[in-house]
N, C-alpha and C positions, 0 to 999 in steps of 0.2 A: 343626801348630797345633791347640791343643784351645779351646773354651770351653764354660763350664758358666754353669746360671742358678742352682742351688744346689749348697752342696755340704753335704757329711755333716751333717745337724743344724743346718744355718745357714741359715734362709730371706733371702730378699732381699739376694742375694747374687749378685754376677757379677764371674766372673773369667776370664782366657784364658793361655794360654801359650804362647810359641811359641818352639823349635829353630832354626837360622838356620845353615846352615855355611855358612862364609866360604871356606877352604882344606881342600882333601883329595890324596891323596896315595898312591901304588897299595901303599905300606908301610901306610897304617890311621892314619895323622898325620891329624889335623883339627884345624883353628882355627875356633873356632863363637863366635856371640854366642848368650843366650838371652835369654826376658822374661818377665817376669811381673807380671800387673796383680790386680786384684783393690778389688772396690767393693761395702762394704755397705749398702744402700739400709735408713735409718730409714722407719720408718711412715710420721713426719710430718716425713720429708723435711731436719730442720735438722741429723740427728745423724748424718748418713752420712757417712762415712770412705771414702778411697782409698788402697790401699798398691802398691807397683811395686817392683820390683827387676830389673834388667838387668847381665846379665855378660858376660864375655870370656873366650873359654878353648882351652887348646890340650890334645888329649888325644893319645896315641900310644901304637904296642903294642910290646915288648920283642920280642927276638931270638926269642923262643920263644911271641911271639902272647902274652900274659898282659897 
């Protein structure tokens, strides 16, 4: 899990992410969820935006680890 109060060039701002493995596996198989939020706080508060994205994913490594 990360969170930041700013990032590059963008004050008033907070956002977090977080990794989540659901399944793993002594091959290097994983089934993860991830997420990600993210809120830009206006000055005066009426013009703040929220954005989020959440995933599902299965990754795994070939016979030769790649």
């Amino acid at each position: 899990m990360r969170f930041d109060s700013q990032g590059a060039g963008t004050p008033n701002t907070l956002s977090g992410y977080a990794f989540l493995p659901i399944l793993d596996n002594d091959r290097g198989d994983i089934f993860f969820a991830e997420s990600y939020i993210n809120w830009n706080i206006a000055s005066d508060g009426i013009d703040s935006s929220i954005g989020s994205s959440t995933r599902l994913g299965y990754r795994w490594l070939t016979e030769n680890k790649s």
